[in-house]
DSSP file (Angstrom, degrees, kcal/mol; ACC not computed):
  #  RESIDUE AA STRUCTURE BP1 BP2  ACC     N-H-->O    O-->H-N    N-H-->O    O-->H-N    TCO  KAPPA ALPHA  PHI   PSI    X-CA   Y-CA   Z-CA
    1    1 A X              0   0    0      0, 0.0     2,-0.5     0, 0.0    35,-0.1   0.000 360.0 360.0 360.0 138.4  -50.8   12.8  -44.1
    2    2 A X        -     0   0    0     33,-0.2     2,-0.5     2,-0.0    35,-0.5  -0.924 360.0-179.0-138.1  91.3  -51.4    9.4  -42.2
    3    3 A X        -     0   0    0     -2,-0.5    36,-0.2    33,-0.1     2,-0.0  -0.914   8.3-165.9-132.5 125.3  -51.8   10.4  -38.6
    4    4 A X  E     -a   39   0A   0     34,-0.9    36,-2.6    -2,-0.5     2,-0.4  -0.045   3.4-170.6 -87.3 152.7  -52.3    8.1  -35.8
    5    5 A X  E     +a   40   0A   0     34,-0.2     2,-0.3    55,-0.0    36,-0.2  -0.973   8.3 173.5-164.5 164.2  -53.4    8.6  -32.4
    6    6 A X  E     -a   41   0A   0     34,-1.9    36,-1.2    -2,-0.4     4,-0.1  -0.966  32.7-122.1-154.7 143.8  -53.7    6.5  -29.2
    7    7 A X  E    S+     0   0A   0     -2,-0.3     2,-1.0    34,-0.2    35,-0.5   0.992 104.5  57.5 -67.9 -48.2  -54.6    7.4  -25.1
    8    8 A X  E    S-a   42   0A   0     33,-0.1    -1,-0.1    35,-0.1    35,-0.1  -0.510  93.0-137.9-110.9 118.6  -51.7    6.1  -24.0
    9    9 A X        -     0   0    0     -2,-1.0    11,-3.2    33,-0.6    12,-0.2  -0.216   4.7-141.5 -75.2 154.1  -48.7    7.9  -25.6
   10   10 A X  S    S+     0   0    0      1,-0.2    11,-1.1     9,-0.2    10,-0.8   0.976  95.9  39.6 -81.6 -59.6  -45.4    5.7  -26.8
   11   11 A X  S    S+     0   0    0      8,-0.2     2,-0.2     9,-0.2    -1,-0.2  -0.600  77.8 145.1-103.1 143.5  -43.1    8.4  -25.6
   12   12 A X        -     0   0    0     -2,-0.1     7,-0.4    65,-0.1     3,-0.1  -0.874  35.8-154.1-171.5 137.9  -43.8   10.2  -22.5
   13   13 A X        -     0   0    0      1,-0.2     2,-0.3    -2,-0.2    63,-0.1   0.710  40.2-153.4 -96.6 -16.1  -41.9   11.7  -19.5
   14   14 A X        -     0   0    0      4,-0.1    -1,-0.2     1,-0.1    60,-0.2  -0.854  51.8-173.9 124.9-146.3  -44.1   11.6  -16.9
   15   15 A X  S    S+     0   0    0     -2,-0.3    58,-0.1     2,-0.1    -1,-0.1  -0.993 104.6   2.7 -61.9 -18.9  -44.9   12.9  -14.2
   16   16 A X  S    S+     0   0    0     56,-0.1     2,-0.2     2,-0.0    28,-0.0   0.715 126.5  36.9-121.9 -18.3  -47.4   10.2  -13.6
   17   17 A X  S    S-     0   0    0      0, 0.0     2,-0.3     0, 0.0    -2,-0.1  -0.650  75.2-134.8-126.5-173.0  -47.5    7.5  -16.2
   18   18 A X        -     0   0    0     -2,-0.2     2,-0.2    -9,-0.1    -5,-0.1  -0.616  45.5 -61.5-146.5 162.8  -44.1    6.2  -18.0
   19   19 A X        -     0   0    0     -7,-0.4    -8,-0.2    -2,-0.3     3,-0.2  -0.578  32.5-151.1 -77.9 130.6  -43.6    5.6  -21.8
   20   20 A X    >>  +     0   0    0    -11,-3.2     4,-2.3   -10,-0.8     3,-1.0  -0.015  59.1 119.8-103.8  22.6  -45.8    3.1  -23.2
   21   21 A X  G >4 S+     0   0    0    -11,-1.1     3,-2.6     1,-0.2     4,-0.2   0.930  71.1  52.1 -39.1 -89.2  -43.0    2.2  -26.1
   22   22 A X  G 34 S+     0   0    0      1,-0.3    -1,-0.2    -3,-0.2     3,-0.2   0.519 108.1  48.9 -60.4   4.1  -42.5   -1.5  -25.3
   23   23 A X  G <4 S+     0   0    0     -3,-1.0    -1,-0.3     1,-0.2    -2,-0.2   0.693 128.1  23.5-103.4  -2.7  -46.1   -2.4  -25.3
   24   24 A X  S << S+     0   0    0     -3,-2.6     4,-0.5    -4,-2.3    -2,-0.2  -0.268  77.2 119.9-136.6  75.0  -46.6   -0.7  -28.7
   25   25 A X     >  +     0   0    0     -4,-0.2     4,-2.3    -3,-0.2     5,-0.2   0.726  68.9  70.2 -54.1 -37.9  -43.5   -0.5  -30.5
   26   26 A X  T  4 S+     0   0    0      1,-0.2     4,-0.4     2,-0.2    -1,-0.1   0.739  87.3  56.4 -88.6   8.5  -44.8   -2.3  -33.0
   27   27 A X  T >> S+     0   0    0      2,-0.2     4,-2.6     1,-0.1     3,-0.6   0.841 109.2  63.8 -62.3 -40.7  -47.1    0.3  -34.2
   28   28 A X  H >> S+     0   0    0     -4,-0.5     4,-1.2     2,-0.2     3,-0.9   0.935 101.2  39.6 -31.4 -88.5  -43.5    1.9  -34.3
   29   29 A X  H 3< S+     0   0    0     -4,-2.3    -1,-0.2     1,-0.3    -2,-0.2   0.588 116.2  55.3 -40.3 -31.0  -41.9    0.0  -36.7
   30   30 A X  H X> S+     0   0    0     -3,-0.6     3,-3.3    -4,-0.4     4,-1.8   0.927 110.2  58.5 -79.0 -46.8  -45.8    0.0  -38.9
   31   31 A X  H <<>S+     0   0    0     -4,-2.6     5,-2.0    -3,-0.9    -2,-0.3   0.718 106.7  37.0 -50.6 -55.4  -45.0    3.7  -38.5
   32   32 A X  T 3<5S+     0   0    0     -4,-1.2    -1,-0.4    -5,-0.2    -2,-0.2   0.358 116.2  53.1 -80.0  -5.1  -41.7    3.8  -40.2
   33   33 A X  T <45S+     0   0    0     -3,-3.3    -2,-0.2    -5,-0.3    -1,-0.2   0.755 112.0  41.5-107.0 -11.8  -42.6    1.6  -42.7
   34   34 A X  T  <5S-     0   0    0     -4,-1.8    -3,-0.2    -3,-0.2    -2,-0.2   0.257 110.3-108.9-111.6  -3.6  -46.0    3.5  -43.9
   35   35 A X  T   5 +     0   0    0     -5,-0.4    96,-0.3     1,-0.1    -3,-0.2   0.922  55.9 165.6  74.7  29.8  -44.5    7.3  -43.7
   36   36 A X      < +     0   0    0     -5,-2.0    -1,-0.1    -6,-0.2   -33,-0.1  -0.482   8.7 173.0 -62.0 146.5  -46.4    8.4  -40.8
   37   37 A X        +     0   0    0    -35,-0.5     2,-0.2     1,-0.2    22,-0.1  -0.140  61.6  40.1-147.8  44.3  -45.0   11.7  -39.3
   38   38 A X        -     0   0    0    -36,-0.3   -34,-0.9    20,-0.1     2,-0.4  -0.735  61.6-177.4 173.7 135.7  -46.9   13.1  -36.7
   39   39 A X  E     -ab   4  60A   0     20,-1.3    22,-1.8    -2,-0.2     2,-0.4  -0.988  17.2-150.3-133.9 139.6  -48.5   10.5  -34.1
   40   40 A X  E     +ab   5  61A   0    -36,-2.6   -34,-1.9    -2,-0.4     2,-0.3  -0.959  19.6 169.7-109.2 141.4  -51.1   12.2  -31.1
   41   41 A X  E     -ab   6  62A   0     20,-1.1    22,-2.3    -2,-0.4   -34,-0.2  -0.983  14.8-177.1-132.0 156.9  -51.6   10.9  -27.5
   42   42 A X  E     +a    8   0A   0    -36,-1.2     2,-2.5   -35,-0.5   -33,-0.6  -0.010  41.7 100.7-105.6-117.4  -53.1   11.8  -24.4
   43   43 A X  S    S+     0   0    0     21,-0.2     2,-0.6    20,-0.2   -35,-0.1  -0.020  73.1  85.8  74.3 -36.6  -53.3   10.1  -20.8
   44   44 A X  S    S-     0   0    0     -2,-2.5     2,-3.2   -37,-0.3    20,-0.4  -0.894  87.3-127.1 -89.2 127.0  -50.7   12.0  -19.3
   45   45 A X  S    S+     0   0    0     -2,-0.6    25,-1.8    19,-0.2     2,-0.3  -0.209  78.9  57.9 -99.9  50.7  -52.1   15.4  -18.0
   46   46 A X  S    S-     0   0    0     -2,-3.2    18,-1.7    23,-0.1     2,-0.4  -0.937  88.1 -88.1-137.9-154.9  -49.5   18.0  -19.9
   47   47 A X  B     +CD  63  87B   0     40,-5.1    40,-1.8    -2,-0.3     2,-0.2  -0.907  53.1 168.9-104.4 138.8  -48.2   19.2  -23.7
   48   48 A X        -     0   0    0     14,-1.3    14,-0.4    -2,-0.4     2,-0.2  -0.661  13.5-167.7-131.9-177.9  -45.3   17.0  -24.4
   49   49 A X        -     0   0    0     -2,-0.2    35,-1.7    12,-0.2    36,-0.5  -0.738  18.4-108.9-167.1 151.1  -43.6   16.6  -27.8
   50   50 A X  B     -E   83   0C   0     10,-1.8     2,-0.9    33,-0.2    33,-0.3  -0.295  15.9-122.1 -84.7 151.8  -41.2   14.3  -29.2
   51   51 A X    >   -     0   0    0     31,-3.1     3,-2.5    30,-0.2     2,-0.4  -0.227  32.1-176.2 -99.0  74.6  -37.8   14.3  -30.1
   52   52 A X  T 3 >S+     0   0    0     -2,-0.9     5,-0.8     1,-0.3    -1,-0.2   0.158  80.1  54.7 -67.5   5.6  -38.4   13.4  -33.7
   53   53 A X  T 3 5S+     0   0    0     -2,-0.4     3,-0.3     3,-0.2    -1,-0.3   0.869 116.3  41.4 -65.8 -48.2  -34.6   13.2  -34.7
   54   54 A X  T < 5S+     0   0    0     -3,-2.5     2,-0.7     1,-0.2    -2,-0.2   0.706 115.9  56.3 -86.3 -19.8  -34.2   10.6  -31.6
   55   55 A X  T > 5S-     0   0    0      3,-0.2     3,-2.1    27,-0.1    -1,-0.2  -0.275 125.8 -79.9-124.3  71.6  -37.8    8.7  -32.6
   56   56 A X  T 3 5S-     0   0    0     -2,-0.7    -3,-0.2    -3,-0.3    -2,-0.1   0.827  80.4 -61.4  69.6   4.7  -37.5    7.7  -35.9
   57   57 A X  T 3 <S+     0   0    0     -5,-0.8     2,-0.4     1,-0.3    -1,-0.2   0.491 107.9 121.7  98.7  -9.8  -38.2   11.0  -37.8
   58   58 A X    <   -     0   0    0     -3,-2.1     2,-0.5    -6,-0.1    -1,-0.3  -0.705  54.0-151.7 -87.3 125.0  -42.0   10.9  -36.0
   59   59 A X        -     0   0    0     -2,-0.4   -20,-1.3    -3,-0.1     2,-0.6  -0.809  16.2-166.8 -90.0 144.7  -42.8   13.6  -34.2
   60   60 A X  E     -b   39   0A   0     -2,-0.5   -10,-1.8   -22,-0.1     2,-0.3  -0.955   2.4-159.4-129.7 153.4  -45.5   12.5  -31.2
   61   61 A X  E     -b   40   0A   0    -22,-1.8   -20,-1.1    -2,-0.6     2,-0.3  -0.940   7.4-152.2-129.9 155.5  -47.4   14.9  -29.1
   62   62 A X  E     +b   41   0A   0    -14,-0.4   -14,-1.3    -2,-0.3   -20,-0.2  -0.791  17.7 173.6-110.7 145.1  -49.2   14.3  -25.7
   63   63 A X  B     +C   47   0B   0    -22,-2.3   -16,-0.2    -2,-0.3   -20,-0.2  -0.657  22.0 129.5-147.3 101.8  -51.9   16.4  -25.3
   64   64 A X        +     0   0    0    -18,-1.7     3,-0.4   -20,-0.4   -21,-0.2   0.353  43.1  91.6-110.4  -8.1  -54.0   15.5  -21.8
   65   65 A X        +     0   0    0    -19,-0.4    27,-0.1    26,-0.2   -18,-0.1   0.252  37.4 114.8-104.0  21.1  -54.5   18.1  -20.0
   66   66 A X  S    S+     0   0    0     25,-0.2    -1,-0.2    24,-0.2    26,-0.1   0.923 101.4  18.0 -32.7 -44.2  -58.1   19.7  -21.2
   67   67 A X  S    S+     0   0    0      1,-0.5     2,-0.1    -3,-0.4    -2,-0.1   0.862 119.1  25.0-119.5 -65.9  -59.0   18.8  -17.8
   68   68 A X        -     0   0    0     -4,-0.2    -1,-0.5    22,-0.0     2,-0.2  -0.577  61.9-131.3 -73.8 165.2  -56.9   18.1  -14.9
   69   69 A X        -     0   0    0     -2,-0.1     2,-0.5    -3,-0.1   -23,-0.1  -0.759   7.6-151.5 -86.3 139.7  -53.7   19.1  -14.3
   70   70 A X        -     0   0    0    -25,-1.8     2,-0.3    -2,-0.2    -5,-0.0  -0.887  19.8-150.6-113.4 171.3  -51.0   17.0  -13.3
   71   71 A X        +     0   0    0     -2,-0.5   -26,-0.1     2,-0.1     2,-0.0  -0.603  50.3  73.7-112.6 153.1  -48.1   18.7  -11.0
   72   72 A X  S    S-     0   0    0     -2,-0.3     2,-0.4    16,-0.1   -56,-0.1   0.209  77.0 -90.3 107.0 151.3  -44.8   18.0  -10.7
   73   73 A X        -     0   0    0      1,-0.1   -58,-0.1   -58,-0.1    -2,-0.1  -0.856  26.6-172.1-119.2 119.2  -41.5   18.8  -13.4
   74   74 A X    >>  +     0   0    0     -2,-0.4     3,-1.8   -60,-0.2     2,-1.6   0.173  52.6 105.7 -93.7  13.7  -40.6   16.1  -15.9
   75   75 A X  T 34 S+     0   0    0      1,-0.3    -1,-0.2     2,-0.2    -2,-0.0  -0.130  71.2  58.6 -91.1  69.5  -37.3   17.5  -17.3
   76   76 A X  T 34 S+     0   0    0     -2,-1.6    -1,-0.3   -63,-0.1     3,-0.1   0.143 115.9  41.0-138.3  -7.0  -34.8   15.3  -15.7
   77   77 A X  T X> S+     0   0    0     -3,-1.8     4,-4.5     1,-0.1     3,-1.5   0.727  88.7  87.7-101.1 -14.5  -36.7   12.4  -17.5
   78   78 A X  H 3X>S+     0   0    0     -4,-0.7     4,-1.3     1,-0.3     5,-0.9   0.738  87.7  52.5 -71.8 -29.9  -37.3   14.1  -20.8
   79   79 A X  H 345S+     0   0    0      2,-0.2    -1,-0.3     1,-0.2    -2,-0.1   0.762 112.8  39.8 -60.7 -25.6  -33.8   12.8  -22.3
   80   80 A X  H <45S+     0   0    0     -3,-1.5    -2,-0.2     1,-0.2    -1,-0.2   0.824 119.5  48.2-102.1 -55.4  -34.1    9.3  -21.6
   81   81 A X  H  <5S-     0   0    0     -4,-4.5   -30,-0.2     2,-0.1    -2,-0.2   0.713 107.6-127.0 -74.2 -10.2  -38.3    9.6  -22.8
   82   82 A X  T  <5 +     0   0    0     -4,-1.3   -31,-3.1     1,-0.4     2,-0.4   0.569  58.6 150.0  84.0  -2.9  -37.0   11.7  -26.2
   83   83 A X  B   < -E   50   0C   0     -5,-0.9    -1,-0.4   -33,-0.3   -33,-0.2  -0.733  33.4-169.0-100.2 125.6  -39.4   14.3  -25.4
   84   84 A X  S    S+     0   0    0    -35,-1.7     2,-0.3    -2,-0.4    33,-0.3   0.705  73.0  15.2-110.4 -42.6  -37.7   17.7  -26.8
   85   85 A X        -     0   0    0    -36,-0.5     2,-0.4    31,-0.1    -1,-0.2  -0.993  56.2-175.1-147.1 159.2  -40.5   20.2  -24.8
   86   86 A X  B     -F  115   0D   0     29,-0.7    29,-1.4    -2,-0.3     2,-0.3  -0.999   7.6-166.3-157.9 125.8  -42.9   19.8  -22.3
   87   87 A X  B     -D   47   0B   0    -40,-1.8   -40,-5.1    -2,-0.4     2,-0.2  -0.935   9.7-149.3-124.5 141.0  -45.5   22.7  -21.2
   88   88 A X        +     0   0    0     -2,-0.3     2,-0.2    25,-0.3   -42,-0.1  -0.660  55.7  93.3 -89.9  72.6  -47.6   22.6  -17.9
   89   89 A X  S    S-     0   0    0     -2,-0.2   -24,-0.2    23,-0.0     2,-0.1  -0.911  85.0 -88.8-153.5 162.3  -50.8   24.3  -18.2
   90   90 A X  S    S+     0   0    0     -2,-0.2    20,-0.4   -24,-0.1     2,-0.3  -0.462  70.9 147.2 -58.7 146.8  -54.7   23.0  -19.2
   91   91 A X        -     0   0    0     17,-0.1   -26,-0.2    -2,-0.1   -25,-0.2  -0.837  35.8-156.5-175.3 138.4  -54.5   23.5  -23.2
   92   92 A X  E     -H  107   0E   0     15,-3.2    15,-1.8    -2,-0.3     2,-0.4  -0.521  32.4 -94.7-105.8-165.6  -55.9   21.8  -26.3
   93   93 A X  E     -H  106   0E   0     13,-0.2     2,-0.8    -2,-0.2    13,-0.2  -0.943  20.7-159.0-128.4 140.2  -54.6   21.8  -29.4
   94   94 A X  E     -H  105   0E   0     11,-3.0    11,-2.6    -2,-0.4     2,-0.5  -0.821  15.4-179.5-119.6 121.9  -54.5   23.5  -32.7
   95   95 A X  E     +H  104   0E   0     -2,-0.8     2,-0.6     9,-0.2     9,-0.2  -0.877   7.6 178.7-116.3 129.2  -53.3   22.0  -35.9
   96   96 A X  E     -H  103   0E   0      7,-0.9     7,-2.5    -2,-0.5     2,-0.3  -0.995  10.0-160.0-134.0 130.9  -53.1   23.3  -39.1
   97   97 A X  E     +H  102   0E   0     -2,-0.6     2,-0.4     5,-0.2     5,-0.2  -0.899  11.2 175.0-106.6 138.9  -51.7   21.5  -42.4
   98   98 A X  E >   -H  101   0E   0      3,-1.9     3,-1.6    -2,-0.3     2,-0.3  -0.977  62.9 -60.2-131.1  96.8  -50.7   23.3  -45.2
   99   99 A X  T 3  S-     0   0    0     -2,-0.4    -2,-0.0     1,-0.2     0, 0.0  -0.261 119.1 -10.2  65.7-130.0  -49.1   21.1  -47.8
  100  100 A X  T 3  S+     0   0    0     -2,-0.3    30,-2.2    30,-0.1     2,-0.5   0.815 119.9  90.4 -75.5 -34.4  -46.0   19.2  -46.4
  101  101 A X  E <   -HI  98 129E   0     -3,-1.6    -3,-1.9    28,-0.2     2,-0.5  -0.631  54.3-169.7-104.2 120.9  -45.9   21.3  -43.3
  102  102 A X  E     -HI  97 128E   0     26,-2.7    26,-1.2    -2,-0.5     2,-0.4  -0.912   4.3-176.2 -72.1 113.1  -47.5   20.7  -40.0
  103  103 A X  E     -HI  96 127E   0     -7,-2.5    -7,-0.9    -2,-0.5     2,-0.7  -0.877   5.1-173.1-155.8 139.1  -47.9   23.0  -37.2
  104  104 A X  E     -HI  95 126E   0     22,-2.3    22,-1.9    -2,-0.4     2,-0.3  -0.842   7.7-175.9-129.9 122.0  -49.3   22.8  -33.6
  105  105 A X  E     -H   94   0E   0    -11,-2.6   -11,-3.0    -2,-0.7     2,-0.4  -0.753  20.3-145.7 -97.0 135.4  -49.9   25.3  -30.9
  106  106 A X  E     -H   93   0E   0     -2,-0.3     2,-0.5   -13,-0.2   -13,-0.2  -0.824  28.3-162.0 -84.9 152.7  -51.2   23.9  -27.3
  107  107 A X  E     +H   92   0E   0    -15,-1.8   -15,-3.2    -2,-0.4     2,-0.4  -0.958  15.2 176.3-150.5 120.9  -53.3   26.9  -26.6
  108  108 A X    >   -     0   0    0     -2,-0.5     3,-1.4   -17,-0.2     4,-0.2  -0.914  33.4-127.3-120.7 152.7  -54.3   27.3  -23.0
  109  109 A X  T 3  S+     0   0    0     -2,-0.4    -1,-0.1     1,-0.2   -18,-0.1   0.466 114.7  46.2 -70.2   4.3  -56.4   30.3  -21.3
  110  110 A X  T 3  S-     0   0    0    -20,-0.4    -1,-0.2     0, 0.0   -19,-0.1   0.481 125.5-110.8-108.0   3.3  -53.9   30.8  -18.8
  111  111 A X    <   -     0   0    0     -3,-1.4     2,-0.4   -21,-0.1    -2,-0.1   0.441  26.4-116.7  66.2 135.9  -51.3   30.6  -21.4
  112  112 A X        -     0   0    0     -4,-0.2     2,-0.6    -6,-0.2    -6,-0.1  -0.862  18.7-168.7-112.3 135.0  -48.7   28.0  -22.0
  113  113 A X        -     0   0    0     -2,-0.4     2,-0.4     8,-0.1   -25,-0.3  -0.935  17.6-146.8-101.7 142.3  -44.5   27.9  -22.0
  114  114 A X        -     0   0    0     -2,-0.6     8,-0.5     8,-0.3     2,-0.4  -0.862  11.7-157.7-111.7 145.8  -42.8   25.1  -23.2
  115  115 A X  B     -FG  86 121D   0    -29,-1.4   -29,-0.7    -2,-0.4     6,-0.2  -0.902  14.9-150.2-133.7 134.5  -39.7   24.0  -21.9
  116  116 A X    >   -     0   0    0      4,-1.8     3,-3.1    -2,-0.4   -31,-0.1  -0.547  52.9 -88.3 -94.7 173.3  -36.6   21.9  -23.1
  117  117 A X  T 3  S+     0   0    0    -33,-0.3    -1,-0.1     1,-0.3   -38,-0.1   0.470 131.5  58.1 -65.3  11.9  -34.7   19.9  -20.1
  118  118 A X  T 3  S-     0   0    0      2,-0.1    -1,-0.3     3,-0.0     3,-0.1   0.267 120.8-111.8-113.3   4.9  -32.8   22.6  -19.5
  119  119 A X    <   +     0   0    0     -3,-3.1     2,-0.4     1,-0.3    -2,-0.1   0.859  66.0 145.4  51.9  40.8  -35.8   24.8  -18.8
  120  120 A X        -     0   0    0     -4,-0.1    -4,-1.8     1,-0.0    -1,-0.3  -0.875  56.3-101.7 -61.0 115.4  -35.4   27.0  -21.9
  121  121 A X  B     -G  115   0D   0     -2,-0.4     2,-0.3    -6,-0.2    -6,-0.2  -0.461  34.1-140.9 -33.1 139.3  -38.1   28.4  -23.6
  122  122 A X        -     0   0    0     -8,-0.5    -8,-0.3    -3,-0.0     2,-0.2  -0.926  19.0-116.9 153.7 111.5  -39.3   26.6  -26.9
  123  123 A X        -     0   0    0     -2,-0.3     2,-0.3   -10,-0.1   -10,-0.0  -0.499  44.3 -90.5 -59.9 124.3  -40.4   28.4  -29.6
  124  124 A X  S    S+     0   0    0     -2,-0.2     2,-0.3     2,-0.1   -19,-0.1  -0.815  80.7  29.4-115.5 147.6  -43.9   27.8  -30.7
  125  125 A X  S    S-     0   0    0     -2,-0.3     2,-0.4   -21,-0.2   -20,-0.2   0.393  74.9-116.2-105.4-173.2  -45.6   26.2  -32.5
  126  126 A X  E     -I  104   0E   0    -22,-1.9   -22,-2.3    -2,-0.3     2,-0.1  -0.613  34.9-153.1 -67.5 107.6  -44.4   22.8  -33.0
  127  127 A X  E     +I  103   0E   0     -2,-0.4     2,-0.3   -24,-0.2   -24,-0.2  -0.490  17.5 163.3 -90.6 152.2  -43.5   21.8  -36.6
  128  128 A X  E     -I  102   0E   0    -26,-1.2   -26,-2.7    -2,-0.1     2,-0.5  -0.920  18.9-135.2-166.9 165.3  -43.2   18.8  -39.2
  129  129 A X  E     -I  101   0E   0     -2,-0.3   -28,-0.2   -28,-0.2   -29,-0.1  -0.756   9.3-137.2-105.2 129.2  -42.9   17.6  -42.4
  130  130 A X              0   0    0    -30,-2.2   -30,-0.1    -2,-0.5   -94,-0.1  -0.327 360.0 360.0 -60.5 163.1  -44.3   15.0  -44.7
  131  131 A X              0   0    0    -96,-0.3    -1,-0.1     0, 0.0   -31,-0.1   0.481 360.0 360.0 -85.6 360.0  -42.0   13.2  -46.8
């Protein structure tokens, strides 16, 4: 596993900052070329997660909200940013690798839902694969 991580996430839906893709895409492109599958960010204050069909095979998670919260509902952007579920609540994260397989619960004390743009629940946790 070769997993990268940055404040400022490449995919992001908001509410408050915007996807930082074009100023590092080309860590994208290093990304695809080295076998990376699993990328972490914060800077935006929820749980986010990518929609690794739509970003290269990568899954990326935002994880920002240990302290504030930010308000406000990003699924009308979430198609457009690639981001497949998006939880509001404080939460950190827990990751456990096993082999090929990755998988990561945000785990908040008030409890977290995750949500596709359609406001559907999202099964947890979040999965991926090595190559």
């Amino acid at each position: 596993w070769k997993i990268p991580y940055f404040h400022h996430p490449i995919y992001n839906a908001g509410p408050s900052h915007g996807s930082s893709y074009n100023q590092l895409r080309h860590w994208v492109q290093l990304f695809d070329r080295t076998g990376v599958r699993l990328v972490f960010s914060g800077h935006e204050h929820n749980f986010q997660y990518s929609d690794a069909p739509t970003t290269g095979g990568i899954l990326y998670i935002v994880s920002g909200s240990g302290g504030e919260l930010r308000t406000g509902d990003v699924r009308r952007n979430m198609r457009r940013a690639h981001i497949a579920g998006w939880g509001a609540a404080r939460q950190f994260l827990s990751v456990e690798i096993e082999g090929k397989e990755a998988r990561i619960w945000p785990v908040s004390p008030d409890g977290i839902v995750v949500k596709d743009a359609n406001a559907r629940s999202l099964p947890l946790p979040v999965t991926q694969h090595a190559p």
